[in-house]
C-alpha positions as CSV (number, residue, x, y, z in Angstrom):
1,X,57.3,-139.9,-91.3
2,X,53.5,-137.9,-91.8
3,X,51.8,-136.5,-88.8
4,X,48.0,-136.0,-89.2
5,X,48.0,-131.9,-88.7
6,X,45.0,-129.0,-89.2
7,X,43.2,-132.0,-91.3
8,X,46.1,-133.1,-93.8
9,X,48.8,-135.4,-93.4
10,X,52.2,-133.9,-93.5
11,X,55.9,-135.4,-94.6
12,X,58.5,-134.8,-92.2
13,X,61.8,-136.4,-91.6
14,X,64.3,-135.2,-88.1
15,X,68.1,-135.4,-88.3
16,X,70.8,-134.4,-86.7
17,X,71.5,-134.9,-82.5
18,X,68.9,-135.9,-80.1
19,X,68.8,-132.9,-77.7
20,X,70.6,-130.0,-79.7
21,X,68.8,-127.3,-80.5
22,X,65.6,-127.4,-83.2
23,X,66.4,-125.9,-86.5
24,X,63.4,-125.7,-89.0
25,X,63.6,-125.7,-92.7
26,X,61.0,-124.8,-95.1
27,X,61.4,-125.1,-98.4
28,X,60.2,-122.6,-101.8
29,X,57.4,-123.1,-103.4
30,X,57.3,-126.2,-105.9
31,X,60.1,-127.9,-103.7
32,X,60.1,-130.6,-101.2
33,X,62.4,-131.2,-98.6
34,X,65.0,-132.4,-100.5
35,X,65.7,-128.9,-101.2
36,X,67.4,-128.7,-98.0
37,X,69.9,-131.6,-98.6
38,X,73.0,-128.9,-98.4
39,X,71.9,-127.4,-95.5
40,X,71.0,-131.0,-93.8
41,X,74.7,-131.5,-94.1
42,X,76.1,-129.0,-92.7
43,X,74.3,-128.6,-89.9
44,X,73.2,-132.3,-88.3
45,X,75.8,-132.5,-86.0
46,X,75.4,-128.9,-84.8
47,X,71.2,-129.1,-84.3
48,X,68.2,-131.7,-84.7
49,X,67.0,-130.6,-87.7
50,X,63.1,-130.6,-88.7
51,X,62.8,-130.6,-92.7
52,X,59.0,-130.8,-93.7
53,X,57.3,-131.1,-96.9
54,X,54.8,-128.0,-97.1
55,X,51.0,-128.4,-97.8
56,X,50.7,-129.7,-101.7
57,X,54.2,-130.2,-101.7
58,X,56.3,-133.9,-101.7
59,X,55.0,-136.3,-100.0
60,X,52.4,-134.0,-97.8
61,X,48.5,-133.9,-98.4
62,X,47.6,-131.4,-101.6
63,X,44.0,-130.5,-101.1
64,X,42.6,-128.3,-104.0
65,X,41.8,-125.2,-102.6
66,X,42.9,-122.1,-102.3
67,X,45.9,-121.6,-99.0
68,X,46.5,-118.7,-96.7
69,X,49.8,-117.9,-95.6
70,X,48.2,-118.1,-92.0
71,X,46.9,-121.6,-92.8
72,X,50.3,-122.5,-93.8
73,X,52.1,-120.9,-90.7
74,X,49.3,-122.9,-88.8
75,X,51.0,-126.5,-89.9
76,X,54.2,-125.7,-88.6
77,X,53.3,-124.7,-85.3
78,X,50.6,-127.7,-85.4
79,X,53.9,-129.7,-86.4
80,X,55.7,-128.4,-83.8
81,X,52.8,-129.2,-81.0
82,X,52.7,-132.7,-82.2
83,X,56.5,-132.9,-82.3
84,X,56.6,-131.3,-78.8
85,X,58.9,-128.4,-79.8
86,X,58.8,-125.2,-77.5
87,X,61.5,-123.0,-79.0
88,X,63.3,-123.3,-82.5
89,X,65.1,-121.6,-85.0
90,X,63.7,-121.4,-88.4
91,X,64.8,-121.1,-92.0
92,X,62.4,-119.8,-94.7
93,X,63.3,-119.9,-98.1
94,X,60.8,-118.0,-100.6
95,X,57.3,-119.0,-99.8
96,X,58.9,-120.3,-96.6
97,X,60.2,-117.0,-95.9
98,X,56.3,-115.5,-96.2
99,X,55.2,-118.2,-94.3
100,X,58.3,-117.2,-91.5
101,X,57.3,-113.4,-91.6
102,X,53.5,-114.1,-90.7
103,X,54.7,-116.6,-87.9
104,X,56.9,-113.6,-86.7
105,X,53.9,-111.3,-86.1
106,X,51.9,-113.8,-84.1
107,X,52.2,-113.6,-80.2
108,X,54.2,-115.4,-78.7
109,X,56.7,-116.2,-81.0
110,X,58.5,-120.1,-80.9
111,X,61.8,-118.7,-82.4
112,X,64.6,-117.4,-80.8
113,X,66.5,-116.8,-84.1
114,X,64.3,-116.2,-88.0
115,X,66.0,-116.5,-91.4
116,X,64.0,-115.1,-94.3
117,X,65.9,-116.5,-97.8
118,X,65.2,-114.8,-101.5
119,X,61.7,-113.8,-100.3
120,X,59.9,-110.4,-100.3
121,X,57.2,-109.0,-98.3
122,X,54.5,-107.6,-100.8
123,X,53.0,-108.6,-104.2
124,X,52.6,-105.4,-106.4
125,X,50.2,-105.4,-109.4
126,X,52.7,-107.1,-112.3
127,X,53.9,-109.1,-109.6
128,X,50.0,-110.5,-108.9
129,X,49.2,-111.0,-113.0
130,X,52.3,-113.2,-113.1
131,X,51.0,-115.1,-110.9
132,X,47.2,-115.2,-112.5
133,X,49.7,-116.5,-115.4
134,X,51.5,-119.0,-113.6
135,X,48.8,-121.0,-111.8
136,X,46.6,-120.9,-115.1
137,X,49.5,-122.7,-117.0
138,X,49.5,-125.0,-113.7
139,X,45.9,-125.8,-114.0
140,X,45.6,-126.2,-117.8
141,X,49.1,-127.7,-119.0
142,X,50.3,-129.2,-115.7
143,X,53.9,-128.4,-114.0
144,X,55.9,-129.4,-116.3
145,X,55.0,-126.7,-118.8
146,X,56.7,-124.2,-115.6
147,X,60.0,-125.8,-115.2
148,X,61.5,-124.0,-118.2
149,X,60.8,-120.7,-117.6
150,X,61.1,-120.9,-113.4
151,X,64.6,-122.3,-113.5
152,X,65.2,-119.5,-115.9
153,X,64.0,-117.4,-112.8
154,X,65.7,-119.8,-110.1
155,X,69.2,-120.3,-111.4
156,X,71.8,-118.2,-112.9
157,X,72.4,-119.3,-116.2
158,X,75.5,-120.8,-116.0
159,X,74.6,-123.2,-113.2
160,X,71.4,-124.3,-114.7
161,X,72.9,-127.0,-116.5
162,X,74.4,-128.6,-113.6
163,X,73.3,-131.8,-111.5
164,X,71.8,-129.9,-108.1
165,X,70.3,-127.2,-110.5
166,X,68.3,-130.5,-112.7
167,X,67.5,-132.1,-109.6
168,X,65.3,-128.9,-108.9
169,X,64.0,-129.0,-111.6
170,X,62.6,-132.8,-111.0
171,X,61.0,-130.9,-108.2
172,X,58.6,-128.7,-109.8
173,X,57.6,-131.1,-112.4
174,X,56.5,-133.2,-109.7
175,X,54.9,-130.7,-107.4
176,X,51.3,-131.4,-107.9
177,X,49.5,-128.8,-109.3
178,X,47.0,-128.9,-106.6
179,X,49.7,-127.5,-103.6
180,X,51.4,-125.2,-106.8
181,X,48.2,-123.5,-107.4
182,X,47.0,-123.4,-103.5
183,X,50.7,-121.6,-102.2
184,X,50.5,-119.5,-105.2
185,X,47.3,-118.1,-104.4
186,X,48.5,-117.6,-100.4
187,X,51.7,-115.8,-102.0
188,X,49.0,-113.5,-103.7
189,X,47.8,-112.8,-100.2
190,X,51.2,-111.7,-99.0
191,X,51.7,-108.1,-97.3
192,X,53.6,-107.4,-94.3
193,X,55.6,-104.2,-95.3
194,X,53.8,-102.3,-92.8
195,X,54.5,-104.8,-89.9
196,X,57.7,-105.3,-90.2
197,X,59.2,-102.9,-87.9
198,X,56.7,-105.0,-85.1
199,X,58.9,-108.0,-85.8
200,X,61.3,-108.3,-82.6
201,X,63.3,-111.9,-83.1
202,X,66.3,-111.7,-84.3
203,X,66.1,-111.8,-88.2
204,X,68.8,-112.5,-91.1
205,X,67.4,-111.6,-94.5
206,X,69.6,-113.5,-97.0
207,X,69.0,-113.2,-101.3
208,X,71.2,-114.4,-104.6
209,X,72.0,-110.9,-105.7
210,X,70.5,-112.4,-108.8
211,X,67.2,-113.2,-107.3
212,X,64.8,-111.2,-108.8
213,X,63.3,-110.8,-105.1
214,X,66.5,-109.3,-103.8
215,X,64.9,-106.4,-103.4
216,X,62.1,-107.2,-101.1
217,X,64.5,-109.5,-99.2
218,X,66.9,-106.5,-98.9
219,X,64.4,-104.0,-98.0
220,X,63.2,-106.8,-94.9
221,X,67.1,-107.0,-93.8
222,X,66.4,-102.7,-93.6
223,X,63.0,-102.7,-91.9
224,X,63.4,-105.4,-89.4
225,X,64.7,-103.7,-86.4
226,X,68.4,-104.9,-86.0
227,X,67.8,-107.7,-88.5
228,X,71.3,-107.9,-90.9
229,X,70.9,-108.2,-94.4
230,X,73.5,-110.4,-96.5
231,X,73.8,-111.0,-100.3
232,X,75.1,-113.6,-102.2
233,X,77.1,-113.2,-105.6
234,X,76.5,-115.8,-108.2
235,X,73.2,-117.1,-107.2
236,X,69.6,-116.6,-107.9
237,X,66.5,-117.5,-106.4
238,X,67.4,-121.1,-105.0
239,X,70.8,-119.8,-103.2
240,X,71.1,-121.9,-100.9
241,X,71.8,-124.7,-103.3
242,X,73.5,-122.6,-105.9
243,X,76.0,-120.9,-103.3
244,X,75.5,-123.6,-100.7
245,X,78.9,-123.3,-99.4
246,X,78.5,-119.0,-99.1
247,X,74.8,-119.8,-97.7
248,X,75.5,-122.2,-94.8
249,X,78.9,-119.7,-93.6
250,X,76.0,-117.0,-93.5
251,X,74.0,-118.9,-91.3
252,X,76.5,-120.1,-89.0
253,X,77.6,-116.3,-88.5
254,X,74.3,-116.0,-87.8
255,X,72.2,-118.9,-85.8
């Protein structure tokens, strides 16, 4: 389904129980929402589940320009307004947990319960030339010149090989380089460190211990007043497909 929202069109789909309680999911950068699929599954029959395709991602509008992380935090509450949702929880993976922590500093927060997945909070100078890198190679050679060396980043190696890890990868070479290049530069834009502490839902801050963001999503699970922090062994940067089964327990403790 697409709903017209802040002037794009954006791919949603709903599952799980008429009347449960809303449970958003948005996905990492260069993902759709078939990202989700483990997640989907394990929780339909507990929540009705929103899964939306970000701006420039799937089957969603990619306008070439450059995104905020406020502009993107604007299409899920504009989805939610044309969905009718008053309160959800939310799951943020990556990007999606940038896009949570800005959507946690706005008044009059829509969630009663905020999960920020293998995600950090800043972008230091390296951190900000990677990126210069990235989105060059996106604009010049197209996606498929990233999947390589992001899986590499994405997956431990051992699991790389496997069939959830390829059907990532079958993401990002599909992502058009239009949304890749517009979420990178909102990434770029990211800083909340200082704010944190004014975030007041609760919060879990979950990371593959092999994620190379572990230690910004570890440092939001210690900022966050009462927020709890969990790590995952054997997983990297996509954990909750790697570990699904360890990711899922973690939310239930939690939501």
């Amino acid at each position: 389904m697409k709903a017209s929202v802040n002037g794009i069109d954006i791919n949603y789909e709903i599952h799980g129980k008429e009347g449960a309680p809303w449970l958003i999911l948005s996905h990492s950068l260069a993902c759709s929402v078939r990202m989700w699929d483990p997640q989907i599954e394990a929780f339909r029959d507990q929540y009705r589940i929103l899964n939306y395709d970000m701006r420039g991602h799937g089957a969603s509008s990619a306008p070439k320009m450059a995104y905020t992380l406020d502009m993107l935090a604007d299409d899920v509450l504009g989805l939610m307004k044309h969905l009718k949702i008053d309160r959800a929880r939310y799951i943020g993976l990556s990007i999606g947990g940038m896009i949570g922590q800005t959507l946690a500093l706005r008044p009059n927060v829509p969630f009663e319960r905020m999960v920020f997945a293998d995600t950090t909070h800043m972008q230091n100078a390296d951190m900000l030339k990677q990126w210069e890198d990235r989105i060059k190679i996106a604009e010049t050679q197209g996606m498929k010149a990233l999947v390589a060396s992001t899986m590499e980043r994405w997956f431990t190696e051992p699991y790389r090989n496997t069939p959830p890890a390829k059907a990532i990868a079958e993401l990002i070479a599909s992502t058009p380089a239009a949304g890749y290049v517009g979420c990178g530069r909102a990434i770029m834009g990211l800083n909340t460190t200082a704010r944190l502490k004014d975030i007041k839902v609760p919060v879990l801050a979950i990371t593959g211990e092999a994620d190379g963001a572990a230690g910004g999503t570890k440092f939001i699970g210690e900022t966050i007043p009462g927020a709890k922090f969990v790590s995952i062994p054997q997983a990297s940067h996509i954990a909750n497909v790697e570990q699904a089964g360890k990711f899922n327990q973690a939310l239930r403790d939690f939501l």
